[in-house]
mmCIF file as gemmi writes it, N, C-alpha and C atoms, coordinates in Angstrom:
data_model
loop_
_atom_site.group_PDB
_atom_site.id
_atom_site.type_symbol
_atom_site.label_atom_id
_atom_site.label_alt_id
_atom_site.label_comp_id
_atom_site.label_asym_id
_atom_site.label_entity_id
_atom_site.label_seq_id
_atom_site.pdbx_PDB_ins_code
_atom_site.Cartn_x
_atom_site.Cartn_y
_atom_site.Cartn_z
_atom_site.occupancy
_atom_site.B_iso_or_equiv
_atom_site.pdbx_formal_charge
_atom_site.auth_seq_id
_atom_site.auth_asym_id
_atom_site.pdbx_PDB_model_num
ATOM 1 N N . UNK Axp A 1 ? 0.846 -1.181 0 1 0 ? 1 A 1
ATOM 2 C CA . UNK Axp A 1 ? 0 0 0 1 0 ? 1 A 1
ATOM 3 C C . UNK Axp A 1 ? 0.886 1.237 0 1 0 ? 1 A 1
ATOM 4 N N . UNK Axp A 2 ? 0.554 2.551 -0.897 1 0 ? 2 A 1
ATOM 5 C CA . UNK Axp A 2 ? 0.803 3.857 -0.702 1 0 ? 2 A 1
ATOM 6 C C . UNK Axp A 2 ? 0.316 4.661 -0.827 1 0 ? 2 A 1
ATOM 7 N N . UNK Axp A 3 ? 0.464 5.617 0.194 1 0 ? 3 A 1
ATOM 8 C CA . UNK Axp A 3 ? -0.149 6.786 0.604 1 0 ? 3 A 1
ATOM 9 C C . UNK Axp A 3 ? 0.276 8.22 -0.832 1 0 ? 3 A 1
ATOM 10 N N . UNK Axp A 4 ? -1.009 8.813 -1.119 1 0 ? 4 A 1
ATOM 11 C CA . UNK Axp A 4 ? -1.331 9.511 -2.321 1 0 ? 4 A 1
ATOM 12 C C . UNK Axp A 4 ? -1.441 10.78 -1.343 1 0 ? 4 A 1
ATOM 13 N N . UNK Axp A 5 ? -1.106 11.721 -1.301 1 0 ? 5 A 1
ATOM 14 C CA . UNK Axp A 5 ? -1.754 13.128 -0.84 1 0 ? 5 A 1
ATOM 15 C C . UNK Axp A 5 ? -2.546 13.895 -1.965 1 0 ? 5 A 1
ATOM 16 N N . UNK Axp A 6 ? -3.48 14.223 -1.491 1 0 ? 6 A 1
ATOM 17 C CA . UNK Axp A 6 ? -4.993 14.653 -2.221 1 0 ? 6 A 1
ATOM 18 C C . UNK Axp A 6 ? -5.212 16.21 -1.775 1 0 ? 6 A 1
ATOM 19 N N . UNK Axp A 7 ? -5.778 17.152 -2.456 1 0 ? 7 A 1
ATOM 20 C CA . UNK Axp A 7 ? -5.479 18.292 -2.043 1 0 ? 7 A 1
ATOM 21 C C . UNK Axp A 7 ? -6.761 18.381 -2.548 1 0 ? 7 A 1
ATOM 22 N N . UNK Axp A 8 ? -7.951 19.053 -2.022 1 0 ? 8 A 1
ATOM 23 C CA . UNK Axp A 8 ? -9.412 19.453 -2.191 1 0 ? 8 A 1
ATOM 24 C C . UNK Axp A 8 ? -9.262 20.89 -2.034 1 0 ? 8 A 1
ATOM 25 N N . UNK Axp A 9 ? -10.182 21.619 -3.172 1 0 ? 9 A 1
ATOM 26 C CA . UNK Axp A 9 ? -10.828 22.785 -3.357 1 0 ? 9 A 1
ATOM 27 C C . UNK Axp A 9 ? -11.879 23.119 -3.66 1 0 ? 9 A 1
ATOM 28 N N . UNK Axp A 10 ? -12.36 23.961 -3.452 1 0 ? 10 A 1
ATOM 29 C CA . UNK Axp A 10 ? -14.062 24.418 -4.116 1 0 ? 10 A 1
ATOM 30 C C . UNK Axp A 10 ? -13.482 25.502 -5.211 1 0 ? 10 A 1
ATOM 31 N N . UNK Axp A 11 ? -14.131 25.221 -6.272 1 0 ? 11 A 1
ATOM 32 C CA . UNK Axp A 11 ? -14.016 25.147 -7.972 1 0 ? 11 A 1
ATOM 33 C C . UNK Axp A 11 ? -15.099 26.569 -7.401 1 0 ? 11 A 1
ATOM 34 N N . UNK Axp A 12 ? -15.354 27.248 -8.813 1 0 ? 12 A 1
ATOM 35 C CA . UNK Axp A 12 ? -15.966 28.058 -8.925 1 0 ? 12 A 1
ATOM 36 C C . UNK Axp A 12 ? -17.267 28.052 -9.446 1 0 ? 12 A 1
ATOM 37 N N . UNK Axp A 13 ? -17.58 26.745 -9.851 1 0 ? 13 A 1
ATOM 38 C CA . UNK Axp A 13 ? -18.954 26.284 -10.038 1 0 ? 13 A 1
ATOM 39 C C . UNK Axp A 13 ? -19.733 25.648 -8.458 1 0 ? 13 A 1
ATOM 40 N N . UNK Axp A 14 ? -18.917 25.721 -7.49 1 0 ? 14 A 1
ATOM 41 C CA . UNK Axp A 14 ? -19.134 24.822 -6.097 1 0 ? 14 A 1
ATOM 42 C C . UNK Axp A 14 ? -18.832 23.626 -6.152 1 0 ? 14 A 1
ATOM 43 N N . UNK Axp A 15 ? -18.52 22.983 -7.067 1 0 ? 15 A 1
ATOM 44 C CA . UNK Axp A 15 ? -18.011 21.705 -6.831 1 0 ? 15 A 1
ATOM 45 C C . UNK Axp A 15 ? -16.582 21.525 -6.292 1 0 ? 15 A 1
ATOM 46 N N . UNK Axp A 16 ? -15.939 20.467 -5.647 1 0 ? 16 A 1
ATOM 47 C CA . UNK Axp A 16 ? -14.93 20.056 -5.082 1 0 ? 16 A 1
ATOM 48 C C . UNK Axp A 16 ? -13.925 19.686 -6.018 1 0 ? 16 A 1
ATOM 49 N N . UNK Axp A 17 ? -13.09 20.236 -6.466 1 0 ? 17 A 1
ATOM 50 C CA . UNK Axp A 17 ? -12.122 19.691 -7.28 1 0 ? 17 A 1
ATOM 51 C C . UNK Axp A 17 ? -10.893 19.191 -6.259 1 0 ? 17 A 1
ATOM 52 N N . UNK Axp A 18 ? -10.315 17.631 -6.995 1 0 ? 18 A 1
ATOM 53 C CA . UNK Axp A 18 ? -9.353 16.899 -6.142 1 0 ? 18 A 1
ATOM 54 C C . UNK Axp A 18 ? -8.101 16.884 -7.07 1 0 ? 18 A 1
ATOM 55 N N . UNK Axp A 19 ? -6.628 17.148 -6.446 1 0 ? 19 A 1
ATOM 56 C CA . UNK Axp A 19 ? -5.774 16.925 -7.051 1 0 ? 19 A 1
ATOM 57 C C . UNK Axp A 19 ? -4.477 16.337 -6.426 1 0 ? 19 A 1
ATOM 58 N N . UNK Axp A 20 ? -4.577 15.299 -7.137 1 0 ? 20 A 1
ATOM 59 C CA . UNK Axp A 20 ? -2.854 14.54 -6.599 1 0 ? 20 A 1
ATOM 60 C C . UNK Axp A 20 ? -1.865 14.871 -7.018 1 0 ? 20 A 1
ATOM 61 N N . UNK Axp A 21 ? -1.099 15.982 -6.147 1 0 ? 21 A 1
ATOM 62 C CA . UNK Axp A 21 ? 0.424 16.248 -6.781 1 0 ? 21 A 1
ATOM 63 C C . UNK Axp A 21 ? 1.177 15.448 -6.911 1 0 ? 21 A 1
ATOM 64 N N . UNK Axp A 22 ? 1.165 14.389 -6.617 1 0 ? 22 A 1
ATOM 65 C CA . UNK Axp A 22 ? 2.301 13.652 -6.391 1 0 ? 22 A 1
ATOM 66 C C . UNK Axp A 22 ? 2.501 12.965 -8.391 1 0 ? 22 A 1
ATOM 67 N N . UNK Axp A 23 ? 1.295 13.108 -8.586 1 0 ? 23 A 1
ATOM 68 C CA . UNK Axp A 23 ? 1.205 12.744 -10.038 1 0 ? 23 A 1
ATOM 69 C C . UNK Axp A 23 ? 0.742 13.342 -10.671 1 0 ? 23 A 1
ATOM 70 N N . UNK Axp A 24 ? 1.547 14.227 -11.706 1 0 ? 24 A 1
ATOM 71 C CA . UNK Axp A 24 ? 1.305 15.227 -12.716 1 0 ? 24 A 1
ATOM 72 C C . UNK Axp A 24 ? -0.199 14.903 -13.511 1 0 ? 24 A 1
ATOM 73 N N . UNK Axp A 25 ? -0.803 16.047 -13.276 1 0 ? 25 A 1
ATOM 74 C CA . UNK Axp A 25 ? -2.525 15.946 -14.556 1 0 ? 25 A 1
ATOM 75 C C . UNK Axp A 25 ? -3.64 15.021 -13.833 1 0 ? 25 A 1
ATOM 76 N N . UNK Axp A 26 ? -2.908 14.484 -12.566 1 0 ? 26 A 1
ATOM 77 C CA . UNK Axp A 26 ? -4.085 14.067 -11.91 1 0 ? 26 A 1
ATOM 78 C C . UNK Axp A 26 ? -5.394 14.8 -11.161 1 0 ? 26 A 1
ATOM 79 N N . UNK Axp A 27 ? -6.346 15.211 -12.023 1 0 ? 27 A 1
ATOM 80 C CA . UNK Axp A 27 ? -7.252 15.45 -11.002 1 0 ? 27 A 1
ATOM 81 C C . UNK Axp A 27 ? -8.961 15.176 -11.488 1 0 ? 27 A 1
ATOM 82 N N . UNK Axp A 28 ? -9.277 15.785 -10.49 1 0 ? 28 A 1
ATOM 83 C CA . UNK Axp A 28 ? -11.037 14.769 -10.472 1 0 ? 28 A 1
ATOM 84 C C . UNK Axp A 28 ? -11.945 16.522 -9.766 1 0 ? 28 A 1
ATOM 85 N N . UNK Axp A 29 ? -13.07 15.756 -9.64 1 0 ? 29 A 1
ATOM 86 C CA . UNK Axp A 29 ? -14.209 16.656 -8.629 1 0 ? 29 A 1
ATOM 87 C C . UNK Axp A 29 ? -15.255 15.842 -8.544 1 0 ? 29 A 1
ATOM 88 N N . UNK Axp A 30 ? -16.06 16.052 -7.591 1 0 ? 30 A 1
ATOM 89 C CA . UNK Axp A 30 ? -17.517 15.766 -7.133 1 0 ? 30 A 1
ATOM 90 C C . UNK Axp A 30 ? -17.917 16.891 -6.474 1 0 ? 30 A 1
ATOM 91 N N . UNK Axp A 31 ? -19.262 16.53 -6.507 1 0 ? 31 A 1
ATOM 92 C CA . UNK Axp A 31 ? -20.171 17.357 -5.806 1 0 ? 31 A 1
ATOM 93 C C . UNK Axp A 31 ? -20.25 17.654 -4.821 1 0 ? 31 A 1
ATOM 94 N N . UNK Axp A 32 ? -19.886 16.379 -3.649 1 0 ? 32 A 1
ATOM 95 C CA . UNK Axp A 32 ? -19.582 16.814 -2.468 1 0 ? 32 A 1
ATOM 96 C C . UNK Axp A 32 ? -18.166 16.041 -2.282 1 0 ? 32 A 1
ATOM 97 N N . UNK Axp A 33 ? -17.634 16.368 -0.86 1 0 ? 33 A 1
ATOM 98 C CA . UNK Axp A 33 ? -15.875 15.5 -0.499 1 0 ? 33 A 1
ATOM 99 C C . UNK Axp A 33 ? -15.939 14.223 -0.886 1 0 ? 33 A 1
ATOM 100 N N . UNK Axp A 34 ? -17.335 13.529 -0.367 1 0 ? 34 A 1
ATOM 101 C CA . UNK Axp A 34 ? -16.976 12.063 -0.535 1 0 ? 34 A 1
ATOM 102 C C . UNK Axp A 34 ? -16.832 11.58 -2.067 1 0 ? 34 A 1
ATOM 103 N N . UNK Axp A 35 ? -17.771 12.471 -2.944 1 0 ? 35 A 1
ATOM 104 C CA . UNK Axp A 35 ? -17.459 12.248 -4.119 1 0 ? 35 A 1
ATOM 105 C C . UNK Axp A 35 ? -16.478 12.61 -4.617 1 0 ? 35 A 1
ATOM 106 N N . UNK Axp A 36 ? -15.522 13.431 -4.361 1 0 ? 36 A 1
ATOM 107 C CA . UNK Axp A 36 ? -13.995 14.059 -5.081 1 0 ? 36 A 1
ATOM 108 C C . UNK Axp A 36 ? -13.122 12.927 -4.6 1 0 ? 36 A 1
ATOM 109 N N . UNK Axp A 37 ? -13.562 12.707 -3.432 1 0 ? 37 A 1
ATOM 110 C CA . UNK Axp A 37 ? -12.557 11.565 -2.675 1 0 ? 37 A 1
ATOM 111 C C . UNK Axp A 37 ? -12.76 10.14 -3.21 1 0 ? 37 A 1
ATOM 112 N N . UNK Axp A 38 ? -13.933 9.609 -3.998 1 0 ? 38 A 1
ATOM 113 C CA . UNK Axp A 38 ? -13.801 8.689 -4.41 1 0 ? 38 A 1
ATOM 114 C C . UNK Axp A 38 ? -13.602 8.269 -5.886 1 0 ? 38 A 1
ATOM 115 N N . UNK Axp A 39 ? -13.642 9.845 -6.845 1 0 ? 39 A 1
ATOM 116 C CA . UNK Axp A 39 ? -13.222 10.261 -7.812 1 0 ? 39 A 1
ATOM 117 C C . UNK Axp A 39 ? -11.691 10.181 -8.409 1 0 ? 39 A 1
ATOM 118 N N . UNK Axp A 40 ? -11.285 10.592 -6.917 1 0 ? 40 A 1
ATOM 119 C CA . UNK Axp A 40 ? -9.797 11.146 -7.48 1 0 ? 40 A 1
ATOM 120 C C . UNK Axp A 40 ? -9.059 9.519 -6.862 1 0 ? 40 A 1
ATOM 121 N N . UNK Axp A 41 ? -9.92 9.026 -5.936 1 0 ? 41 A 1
ATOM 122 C CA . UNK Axp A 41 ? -8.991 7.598 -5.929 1 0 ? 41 A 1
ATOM 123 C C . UNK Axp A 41 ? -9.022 6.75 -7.313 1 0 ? 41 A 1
ATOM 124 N N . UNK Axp A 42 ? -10.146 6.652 -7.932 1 0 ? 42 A 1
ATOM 125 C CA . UNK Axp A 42 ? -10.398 6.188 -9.025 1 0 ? 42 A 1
ATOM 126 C C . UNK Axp A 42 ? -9.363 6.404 -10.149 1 0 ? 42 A 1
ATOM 127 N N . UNK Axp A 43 ? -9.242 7.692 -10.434 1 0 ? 43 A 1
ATOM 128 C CA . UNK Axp A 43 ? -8.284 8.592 -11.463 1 0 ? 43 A 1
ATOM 129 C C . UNK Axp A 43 ? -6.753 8.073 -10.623 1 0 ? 43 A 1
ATOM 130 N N . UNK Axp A 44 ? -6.89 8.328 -9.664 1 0 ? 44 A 1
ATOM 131 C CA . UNK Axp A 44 ? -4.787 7.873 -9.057 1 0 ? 44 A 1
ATOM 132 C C . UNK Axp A 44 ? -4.793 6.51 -9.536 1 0 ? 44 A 1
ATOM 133 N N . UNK Axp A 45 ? -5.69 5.419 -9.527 1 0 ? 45 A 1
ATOM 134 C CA . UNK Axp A 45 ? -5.421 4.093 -9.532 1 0 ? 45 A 1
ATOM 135 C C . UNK Axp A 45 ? -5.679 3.695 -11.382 1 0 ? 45 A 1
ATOM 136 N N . UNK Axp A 46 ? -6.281 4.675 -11.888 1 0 ? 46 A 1
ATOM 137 C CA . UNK Axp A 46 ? -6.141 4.516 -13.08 1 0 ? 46 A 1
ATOM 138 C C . UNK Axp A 46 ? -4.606 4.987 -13.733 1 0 ? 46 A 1
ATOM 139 N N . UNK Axp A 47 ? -4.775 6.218 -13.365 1 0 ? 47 A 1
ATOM 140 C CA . UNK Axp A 47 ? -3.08 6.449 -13.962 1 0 ? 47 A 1
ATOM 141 C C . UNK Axp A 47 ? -1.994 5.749 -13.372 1 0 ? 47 A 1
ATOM 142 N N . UNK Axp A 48 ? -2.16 5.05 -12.484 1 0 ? 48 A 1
ATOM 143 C CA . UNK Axp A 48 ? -0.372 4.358 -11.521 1 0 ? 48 A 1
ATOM 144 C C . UNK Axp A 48 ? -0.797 3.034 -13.212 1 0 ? 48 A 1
ATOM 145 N N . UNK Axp A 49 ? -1.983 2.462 -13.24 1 0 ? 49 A 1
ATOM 146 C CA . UNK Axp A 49 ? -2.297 1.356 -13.862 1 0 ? 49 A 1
ATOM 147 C C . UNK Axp A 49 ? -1.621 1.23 -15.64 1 0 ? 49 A 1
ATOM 148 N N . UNK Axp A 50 ? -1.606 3.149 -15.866 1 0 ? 50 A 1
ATOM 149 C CA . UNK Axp A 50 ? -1.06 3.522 -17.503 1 0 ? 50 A 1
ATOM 150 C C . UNK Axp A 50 ? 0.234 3.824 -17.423 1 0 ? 50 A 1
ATOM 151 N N . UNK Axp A 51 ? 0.524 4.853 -16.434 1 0 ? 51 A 1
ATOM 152 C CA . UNK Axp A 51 ? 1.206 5.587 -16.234 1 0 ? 51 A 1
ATOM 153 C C . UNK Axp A 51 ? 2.911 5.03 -17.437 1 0 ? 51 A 1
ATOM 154 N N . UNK Axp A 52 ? 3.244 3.791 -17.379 1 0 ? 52 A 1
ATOM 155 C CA . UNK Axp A 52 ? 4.502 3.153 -17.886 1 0 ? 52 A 1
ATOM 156 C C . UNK Axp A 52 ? 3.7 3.191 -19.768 1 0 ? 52 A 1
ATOM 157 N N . UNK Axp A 53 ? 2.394 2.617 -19.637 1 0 ? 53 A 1
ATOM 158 C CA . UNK Axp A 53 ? 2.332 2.268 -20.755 1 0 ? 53 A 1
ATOM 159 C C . UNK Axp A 53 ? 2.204 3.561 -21.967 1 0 ? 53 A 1
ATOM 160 N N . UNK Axp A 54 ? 1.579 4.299 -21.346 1 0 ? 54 A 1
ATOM 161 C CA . UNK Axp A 54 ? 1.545 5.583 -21.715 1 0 ? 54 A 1
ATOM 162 C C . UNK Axp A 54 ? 2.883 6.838 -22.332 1 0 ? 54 A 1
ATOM 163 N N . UNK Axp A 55 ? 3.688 6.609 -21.333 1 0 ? 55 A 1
ATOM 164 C CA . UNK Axp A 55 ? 4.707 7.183 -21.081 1 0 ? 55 A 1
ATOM 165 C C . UNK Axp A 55 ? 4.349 8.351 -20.29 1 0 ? 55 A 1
ATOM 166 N N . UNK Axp A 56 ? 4.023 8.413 -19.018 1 0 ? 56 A 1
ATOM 167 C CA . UNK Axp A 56 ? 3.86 9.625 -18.233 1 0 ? 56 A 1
ATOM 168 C C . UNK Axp A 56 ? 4.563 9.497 -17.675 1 0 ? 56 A 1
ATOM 169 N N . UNK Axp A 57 ? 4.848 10.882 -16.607 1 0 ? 57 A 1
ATOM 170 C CA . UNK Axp A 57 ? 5.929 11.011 -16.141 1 0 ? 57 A 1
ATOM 171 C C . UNK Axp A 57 ? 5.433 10.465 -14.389 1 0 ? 57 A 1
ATOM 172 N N . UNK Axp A 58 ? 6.665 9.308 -13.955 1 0 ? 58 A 1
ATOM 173 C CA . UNK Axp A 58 ? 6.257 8.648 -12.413 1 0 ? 58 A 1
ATOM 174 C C . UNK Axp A 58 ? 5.718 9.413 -11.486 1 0 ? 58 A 1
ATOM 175 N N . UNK Axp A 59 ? 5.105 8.839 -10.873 1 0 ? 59 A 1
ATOM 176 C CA . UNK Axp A 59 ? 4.446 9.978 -9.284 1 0 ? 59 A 1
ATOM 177 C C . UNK Axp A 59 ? 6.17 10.329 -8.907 1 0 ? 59 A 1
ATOM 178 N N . UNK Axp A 60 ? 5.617 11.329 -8.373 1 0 ? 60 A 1
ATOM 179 C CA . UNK Axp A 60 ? 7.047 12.139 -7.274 1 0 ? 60 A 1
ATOM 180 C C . UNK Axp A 60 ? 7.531 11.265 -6.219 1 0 ? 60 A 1
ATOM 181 N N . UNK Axp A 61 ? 8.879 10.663 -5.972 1 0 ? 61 A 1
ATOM 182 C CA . UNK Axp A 61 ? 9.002 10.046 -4.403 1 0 ? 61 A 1
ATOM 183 C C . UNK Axp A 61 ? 8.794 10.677 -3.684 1 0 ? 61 A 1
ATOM 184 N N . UNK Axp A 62 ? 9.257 12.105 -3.626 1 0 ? 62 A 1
ATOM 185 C CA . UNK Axp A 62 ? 8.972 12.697 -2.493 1 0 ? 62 A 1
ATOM 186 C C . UNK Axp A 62 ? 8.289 13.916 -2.6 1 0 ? 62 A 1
ATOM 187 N N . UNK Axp A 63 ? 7.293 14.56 -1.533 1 0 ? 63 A 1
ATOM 188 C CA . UNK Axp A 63 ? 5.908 15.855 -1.619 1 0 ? 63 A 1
ATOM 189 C C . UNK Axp A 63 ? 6.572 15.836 -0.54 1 0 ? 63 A 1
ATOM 190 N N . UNK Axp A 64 ? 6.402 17.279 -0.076 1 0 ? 64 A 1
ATOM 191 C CA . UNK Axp A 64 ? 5.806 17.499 1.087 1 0 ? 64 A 1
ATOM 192 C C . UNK Axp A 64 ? 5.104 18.718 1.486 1 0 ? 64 A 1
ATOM 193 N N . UNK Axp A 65 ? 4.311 18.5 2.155 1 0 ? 65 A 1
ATOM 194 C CA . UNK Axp A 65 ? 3.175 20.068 2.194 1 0 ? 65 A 1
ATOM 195 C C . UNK Axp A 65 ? 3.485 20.364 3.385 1 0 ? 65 A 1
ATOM 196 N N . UNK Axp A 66 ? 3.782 21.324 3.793 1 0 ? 66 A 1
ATOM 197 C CA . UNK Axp A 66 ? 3.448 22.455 4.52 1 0 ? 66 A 1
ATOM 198 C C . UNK Axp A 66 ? 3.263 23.641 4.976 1 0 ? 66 A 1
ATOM 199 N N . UNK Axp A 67 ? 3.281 24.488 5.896 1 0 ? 67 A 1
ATOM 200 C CA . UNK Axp A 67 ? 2.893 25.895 6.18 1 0 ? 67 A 1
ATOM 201 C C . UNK Axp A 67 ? 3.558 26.85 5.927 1 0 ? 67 A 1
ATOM 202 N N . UNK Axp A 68 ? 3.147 28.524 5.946 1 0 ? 68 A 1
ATOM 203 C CA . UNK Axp A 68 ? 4.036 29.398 5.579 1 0 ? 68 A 1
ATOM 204 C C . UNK Axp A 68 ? 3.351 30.404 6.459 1 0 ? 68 A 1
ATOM 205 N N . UNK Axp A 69 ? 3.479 31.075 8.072 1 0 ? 69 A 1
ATOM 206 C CA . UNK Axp A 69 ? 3.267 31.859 8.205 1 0 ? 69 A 1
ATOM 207 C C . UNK Axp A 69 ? 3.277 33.389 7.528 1 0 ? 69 A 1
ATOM 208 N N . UNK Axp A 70 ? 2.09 34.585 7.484 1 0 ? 70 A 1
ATOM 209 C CA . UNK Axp A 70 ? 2.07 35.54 6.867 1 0 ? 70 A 1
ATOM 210 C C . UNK Axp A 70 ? 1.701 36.607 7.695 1 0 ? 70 A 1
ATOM 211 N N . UNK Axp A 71 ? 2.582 37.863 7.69 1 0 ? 71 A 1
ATOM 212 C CA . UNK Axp A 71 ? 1.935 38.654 8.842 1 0 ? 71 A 1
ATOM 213 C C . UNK Axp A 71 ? 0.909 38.981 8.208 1 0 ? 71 A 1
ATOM 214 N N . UNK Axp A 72 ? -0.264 39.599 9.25 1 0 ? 72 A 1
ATOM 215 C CA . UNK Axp A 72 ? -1.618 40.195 8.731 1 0 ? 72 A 1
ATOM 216 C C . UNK Axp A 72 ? -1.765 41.418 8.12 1 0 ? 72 A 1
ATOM 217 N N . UNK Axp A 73 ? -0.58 42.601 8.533 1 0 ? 73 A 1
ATOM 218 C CA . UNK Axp A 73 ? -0.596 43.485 7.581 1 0 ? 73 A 1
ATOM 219 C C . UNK Axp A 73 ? -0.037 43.264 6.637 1 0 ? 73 A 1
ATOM 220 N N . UNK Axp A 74 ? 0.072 42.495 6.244 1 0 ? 74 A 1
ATOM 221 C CA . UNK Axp A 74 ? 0.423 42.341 4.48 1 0 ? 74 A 1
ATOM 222 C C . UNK Axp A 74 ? -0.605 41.921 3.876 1 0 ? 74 A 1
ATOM 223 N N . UNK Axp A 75 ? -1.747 41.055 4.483 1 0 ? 75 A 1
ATOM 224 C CA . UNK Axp A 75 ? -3.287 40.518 3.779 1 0 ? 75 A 1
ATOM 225 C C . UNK Axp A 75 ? -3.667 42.18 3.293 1 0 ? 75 A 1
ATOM 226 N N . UNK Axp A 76 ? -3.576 43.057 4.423 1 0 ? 76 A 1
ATOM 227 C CA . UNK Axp A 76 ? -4.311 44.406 4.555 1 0 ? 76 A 1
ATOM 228 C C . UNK Axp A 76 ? -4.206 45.146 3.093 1 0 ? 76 A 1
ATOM 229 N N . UNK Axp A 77 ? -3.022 45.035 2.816 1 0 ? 77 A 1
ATOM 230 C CA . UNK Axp A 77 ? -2.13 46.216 2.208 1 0 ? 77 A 1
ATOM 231 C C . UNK Axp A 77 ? -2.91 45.992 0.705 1 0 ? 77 A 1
């Protein structure tokens, strides 16, 4: 088993768009989370399945997400 990091947004139509960085052009949406979430597993397990035959380029070994504090007067300005 491996762990995919999934990154959810609300699209500008309201729907949930899902995207796996870890693998270039991967992404999905549903209507609500559970549907983006079972969307975009669908789409990761389809592309790991092409990905060689295709010639795309491999998931990333390594992501990593995290934070970036911002002072608040700079949101202001």
């Amino acid at each position: 088993m491996k762990t995919y990091p999934v990154i959810l947004e609300r699209g500008l139509d309201g729907w949930i768009v899902a995207t796996c960085p870890s693998i270039h052009g991967c992404i999905s949406q549903g209507q609500t989370r559970a549907e983006a979430l079972a969307n975009i597993r669908e789409a990761i397990e389809l592309m790991l399945e092409t990905i060689e035959e295709k010639g795309w380029e491999k998931p990333l070994e390594f992501l990593e997400v995290t934070t970036i504090d911002i002072e608040a007067e700079v949101l202001h300005e």
